[in-house]
VOPALUM-259352 format. One line per 4 residues: their letters; for each residue x, y, z of C-alpha. Coordinates in pm, 1 decimal, decimal comma, always signed. Example, Ala and Ser with C-alpha at 12.3 -4.5 7.8 and 13.67 -1.06 7.14 Angstrom:
# VOPALUM-259352
AS = +1230,0:-450,0:+780,0  +1367,0:-106,0:+714,0 .
END
This chain:
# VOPALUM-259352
XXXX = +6373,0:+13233,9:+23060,2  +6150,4:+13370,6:+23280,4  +6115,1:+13019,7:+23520,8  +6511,0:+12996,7:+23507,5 .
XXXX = +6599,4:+13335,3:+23645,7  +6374,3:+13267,8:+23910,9  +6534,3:+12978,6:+24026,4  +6910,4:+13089,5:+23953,8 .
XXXX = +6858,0:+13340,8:+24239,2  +6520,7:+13174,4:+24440,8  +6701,7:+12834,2:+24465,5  +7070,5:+12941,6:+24581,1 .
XXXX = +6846,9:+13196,8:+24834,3  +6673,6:+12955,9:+24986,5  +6961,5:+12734,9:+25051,2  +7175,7:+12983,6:+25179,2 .
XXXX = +6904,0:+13064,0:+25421,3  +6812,8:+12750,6:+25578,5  +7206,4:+12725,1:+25610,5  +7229,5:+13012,3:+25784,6 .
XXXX = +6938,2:+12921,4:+26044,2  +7137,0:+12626,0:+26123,4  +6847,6:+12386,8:+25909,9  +7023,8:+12228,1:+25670,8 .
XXXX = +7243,1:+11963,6:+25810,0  +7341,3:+11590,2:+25857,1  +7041,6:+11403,7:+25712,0  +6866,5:+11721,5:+25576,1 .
XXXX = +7137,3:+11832,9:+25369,8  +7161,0:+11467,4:+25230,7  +6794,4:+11483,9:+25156,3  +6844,0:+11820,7:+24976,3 .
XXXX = +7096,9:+11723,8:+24769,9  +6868,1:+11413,5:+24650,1  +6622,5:+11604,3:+24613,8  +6764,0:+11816,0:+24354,5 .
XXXX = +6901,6:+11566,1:+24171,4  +6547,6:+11460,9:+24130,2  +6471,0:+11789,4:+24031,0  +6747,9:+11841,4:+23790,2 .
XXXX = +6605,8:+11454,8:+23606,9  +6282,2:+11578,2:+23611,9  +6344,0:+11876,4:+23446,4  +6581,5:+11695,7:+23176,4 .
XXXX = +6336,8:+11450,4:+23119,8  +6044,5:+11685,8:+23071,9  +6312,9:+11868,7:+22797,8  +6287,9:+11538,1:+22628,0 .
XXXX = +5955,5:+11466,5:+22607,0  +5825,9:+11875,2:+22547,3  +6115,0:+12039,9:+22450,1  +5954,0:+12356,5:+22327,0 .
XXXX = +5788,0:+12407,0:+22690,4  +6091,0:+12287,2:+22858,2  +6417,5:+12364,6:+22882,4  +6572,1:+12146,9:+22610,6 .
XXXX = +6931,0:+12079,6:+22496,7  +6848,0:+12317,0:+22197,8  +6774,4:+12624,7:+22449,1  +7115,1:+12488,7:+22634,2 .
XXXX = +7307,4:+12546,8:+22311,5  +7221,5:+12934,6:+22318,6  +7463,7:+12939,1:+22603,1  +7707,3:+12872,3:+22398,7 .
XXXX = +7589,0:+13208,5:+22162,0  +7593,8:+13432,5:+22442,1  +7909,3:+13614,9:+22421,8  +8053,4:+13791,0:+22097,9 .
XXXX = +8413,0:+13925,6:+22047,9  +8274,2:+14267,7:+21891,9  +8191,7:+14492,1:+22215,3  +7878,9:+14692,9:+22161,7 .
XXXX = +7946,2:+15007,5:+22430,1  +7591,3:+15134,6:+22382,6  +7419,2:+14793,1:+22528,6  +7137,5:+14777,4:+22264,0 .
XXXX = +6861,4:+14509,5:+22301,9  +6956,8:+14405,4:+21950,5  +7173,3:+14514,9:+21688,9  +7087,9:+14372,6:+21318,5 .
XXXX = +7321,0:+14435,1:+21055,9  +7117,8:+14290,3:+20710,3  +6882,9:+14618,9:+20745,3  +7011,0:+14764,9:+21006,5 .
XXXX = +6775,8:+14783,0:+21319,3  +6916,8:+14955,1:+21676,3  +6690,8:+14832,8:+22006,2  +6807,2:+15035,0:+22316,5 .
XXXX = +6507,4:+15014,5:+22541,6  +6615,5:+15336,2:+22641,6  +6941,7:+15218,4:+22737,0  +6780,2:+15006,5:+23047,7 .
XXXX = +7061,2:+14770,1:+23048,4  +7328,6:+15044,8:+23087,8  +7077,2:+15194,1:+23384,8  +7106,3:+14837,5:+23527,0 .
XXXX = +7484,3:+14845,3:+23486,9  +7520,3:+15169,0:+23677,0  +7253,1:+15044,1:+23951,4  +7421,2:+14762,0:+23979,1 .
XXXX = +7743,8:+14919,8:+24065,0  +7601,0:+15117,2:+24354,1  +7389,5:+14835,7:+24486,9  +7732,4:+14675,7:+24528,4 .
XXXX = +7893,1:+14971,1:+24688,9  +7598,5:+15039,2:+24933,0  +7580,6:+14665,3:+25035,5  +7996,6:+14680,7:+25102,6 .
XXXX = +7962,3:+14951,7:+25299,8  +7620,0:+14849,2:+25480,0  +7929,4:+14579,1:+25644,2  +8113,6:+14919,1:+25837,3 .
XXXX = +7754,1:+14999,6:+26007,9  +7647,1:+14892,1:+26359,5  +7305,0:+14756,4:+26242,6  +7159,4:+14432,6:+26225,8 .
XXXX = +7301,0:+14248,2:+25933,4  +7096,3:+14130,6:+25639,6  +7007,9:+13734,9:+25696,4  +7184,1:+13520,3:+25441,2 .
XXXX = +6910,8:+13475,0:+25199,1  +6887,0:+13860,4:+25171,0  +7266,8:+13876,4:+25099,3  +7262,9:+13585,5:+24840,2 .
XXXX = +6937,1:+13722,6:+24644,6  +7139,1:+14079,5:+24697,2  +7453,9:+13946,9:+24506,9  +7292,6:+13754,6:+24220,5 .
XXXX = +7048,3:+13988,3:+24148,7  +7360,0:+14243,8:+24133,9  +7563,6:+13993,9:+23913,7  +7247,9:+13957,6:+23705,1 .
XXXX = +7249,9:+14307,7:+23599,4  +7614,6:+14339,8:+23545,2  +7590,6:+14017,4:+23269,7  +7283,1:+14194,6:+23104,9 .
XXXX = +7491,9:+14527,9:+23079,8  +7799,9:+14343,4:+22947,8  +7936,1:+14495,7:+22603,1  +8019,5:+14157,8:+22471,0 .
XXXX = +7665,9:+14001,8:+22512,5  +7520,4:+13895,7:+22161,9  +7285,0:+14088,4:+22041,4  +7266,5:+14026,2:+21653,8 .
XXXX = +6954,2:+13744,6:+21697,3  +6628,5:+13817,4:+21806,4  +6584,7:+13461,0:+21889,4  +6930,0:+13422,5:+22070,8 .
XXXX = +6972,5:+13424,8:+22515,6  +7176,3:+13780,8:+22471,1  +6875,4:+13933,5:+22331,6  +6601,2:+13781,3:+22502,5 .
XXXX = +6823,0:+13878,5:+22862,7  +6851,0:+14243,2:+22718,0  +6466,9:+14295,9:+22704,6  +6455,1:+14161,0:+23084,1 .
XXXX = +6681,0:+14424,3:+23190,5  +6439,1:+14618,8:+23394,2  +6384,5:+14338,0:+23622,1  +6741,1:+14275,6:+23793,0 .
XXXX = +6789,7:+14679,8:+23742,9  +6489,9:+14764,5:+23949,7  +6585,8:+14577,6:+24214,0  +6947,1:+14687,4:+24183,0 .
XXXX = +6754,8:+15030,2:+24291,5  +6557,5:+14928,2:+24558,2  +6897,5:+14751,2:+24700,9  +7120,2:+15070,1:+24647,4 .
XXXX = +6779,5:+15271,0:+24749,7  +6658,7:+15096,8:+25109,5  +7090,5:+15074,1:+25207,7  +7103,7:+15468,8:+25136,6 .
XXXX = +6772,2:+15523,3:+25299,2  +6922,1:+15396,7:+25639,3  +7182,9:+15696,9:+25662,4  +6903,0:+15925,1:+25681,9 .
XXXX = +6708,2:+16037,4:+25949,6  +6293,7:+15962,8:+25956,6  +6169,6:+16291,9:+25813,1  +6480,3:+16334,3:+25552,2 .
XXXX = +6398,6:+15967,8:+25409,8  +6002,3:+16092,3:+25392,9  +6136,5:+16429,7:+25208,7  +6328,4:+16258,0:+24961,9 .
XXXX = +6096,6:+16011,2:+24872,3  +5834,5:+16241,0:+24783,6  +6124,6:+16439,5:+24620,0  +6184,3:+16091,4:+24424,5 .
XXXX = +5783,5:+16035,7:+24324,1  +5762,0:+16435,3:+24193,5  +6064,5:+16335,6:+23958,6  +5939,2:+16067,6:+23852,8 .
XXXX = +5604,7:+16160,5:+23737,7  +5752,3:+16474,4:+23625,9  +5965,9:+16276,5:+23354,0  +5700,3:+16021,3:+23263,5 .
XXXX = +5685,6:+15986,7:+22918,4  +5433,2:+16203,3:+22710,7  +5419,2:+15983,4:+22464,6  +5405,2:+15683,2:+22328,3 .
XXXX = +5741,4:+15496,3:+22263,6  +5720,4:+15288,0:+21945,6  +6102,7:+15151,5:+21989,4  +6095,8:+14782,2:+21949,3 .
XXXX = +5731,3:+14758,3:+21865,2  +5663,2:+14524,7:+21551,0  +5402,0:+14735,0:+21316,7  +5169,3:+14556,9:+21038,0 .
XXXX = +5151,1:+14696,8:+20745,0  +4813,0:+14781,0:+20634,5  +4796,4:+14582,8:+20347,3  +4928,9:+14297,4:+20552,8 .
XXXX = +4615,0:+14311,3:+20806,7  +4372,6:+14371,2:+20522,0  +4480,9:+14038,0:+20400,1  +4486,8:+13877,3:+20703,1 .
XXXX = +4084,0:+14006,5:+20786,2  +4028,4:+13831,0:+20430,9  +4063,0:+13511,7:+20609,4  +3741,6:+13521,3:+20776,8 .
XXXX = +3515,3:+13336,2:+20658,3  +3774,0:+13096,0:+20406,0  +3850,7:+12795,6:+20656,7  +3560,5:+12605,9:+20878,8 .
XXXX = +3597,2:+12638,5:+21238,2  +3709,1:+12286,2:+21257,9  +4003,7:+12388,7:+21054,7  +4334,4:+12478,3:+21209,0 .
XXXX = +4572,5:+12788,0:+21013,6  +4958,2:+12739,1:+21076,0  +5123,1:+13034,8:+21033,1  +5556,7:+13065,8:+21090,0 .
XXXX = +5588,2:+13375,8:+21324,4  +5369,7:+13496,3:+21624,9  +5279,4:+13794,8:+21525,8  +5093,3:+13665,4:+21224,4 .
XXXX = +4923,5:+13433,3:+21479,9  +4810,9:+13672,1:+21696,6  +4668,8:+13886,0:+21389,7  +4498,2:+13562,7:+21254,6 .
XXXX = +4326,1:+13442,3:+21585,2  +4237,2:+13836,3:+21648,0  +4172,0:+13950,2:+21280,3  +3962,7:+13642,6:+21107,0 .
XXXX = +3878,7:+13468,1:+21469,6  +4035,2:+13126,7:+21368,5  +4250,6:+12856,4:+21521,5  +4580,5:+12885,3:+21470,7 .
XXXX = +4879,2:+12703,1:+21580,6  +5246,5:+12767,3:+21502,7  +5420,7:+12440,9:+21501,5  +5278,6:+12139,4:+21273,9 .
XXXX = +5119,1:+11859,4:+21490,3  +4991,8:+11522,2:+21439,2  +4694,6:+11578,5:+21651,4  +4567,8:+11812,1:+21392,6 .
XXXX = +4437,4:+11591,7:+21111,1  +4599,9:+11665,5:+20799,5  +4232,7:+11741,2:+20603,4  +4206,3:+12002,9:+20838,4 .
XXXX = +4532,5:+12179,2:+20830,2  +4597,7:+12476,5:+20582,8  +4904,3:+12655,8:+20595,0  +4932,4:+13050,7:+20560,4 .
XXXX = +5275,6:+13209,6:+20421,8  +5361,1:+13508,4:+20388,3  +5584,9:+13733,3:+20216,9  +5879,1:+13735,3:+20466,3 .
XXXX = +5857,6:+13296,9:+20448,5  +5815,3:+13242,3:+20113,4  +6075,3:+13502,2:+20030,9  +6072,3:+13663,1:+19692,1 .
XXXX = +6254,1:+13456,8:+19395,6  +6324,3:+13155,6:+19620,1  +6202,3:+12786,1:+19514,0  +5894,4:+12833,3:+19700,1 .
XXXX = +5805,4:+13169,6:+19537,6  +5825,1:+13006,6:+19266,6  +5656,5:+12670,8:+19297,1  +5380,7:+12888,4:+19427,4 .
XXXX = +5308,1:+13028,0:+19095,3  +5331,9:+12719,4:+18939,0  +5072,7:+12550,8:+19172,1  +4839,5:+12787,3:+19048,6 .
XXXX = +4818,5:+12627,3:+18688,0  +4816,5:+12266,9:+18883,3  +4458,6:+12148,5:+18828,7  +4519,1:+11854,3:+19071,1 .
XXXX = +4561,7:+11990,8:+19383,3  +4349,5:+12287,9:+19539,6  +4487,6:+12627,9:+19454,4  +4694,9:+12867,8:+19639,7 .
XXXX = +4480,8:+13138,5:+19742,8  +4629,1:+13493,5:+19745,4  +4485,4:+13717,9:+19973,8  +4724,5:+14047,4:+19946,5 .
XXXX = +4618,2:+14309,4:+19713,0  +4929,1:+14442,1:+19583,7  +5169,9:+14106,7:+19624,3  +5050,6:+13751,4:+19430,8 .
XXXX = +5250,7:+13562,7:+19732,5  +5239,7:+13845,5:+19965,9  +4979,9:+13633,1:+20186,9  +4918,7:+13279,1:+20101,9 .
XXXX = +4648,6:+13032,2:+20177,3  +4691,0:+12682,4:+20068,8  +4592,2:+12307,7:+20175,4  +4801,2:+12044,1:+20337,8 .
XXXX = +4799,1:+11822,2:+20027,3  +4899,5:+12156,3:+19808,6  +5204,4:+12242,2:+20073,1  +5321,0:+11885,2:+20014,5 .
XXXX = +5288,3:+11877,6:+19616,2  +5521,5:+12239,9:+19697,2  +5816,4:+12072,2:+19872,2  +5750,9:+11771,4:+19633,4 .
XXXX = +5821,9:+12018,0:+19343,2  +6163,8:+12211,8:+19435,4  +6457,1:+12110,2:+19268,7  +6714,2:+12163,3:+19536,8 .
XXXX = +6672,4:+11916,0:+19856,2  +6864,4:+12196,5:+20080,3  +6516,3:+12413,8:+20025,0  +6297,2:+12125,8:+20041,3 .
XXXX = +6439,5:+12021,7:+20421,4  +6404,9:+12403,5:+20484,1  +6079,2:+12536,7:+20417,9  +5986,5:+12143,8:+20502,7 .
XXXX = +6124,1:+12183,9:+20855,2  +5864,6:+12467,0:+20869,6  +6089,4:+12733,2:+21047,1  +5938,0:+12936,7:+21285,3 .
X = +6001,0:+13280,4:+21475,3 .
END
């Protein structure tokens, strides 16, 4: 997300300035336009072949998810309805909104001045950066999936509102006279630092339970260094490669040989009652395959080590093929 809101305002930027310096004509602009059609195979190509480090047709179809026909006025980062969890980021896209909105009205009347105008690059950043803003503070953006575009734009907010306020900031600045704009800056900084947070903010912040990361520290010392742990969700994968100081990947791969591949599952994967919970407990009177090794203290399948071969004789043993293709299609978050 990051390396395609760079270039949705760098690229159109830079081509707006080398237009307005007279540089991009005839046989230049010919070689520009090949040039990103180039670009634009390359990067469809590289989708293909690495779609989870590329932009893939999969991240395309988020687009699609972007809008909602339920206005949320309050702008939240994220809005879940199954238990109910409210993200505002202290209403930073609502901030951006408003900045947004005076950027806008300072650069419109920056036209009436008699000063130098802004080159055409400066304009064109100026604009999208403003338009950026104004789509993040939308009240029809989708906010009910952590893993959809609405959210993941929502959490950015501070970037196109902070320069929203140095565009509505520096325009302003040029109606006042030397020592005024000193004055009010340091009048600016003394606010600032005078409403800095005395605390700290735990909004949004994912905690571990403590009986989660005592389970997790149980891992050291369980696999060989040689052996890779895949676990469904990062923050499990930070607290295993942090925790019990083992590799641990996210994603299944073929370049990790299957004898050394263990899978760890927790409570919020194998979900209580489902066909996995289940075939869990059954694997543990299996004497053919290596048992499941349960590593919470108050939970049998609240944190579960098992083999590769003992994750296959799982999704060999449920009943219904729908859960088989899902817990087999190892979703991750």
């Amino acid at each position: 997300m990051a390396a395609a809101m760079v270039l949705a305002i760098a690229v159109p930027a830079a081509i707006a300035e080398l237009i307005g310096r007279g540089l991009l004509r005839g046989r230049r602009l010919i070689y520009l336009v090949g040039a990103t059609i180039v670009l634009a195979l390359t990067l469809l190509v590289l989708g293909l072949v690495a779609p989870r480090r590329f932009l893939s047709a999969e991240d395309l179809q988020l687009i699609g998810q972007l809008f909602t026909a339920a206005p949320e006025w309050r702008a939240p980062a994220l809005v879940n309805g199954d238990d109910y969890v409210l993200v505002s980021m202290d209403g930073e896209a609502l901030h951006g909104l408003v900045l947004a909105v005076l950027a806008g009205l300072a650069l419109i009347a920056a036209r009436f001045r008699r000063e130098p105008p802004p080159s055409a690059g400066q304009r064109t950043t100026a604009w999208l950066v403003i338009a950026l803003a104004i789509l993040i503070g939308l009240p029809w953006l989708a906010v009910d999936d952590a893993q959809g575009l609405g959210f993941r734009l929502r959490i950015a907010a501070f970037v196109p509102g902070a320069l929203c306020a140095a565009i509505a900031c520096g325009q302003a600045s040029r109606w006042l006279a030397p020592r005024t704009r000193a004055i009010a800056l340091v009048v600016v900084a003394a606010l600032i630092a005078a409403n800095a947070p005395r605390r700290t903010e735990l909004e949004g912040e994912v905690l571990a339970h403590p009986a989660l990361v005592s389970a997790v520290m149980q891992l050291d010392g369980l696999v060989s260094p040689e052996d890779t742990i895949l676990v469904p969700h990062r923050q499990l994968a930070f607290m295993v490669a942090w925790y019990a100081r083992a590799t641990v990947a996210i994603r299944p791969s073929d370049a990790i040989p299957r004898e050394r591949r263990w899978r760890l599952l927790p409570r919020s994967f194998t979900i209580h009652g489902s066909q996995l919970d289940r075939a869990l407990l059954d694997a543990l009177r299996e004497p053919s395959i290596v048992p499941p090794v349960g590593l919470h203290s108050g939970d049998p399948n609240g944190l579960v080590l098992i083999s590769e071969p003992t994750w296959e004789w799982l999704l060999a043993h449920m009943k219904s093929p729908k859960a088989r293709d899902y817990f087999g299609g190892w979703p991750t978050r």
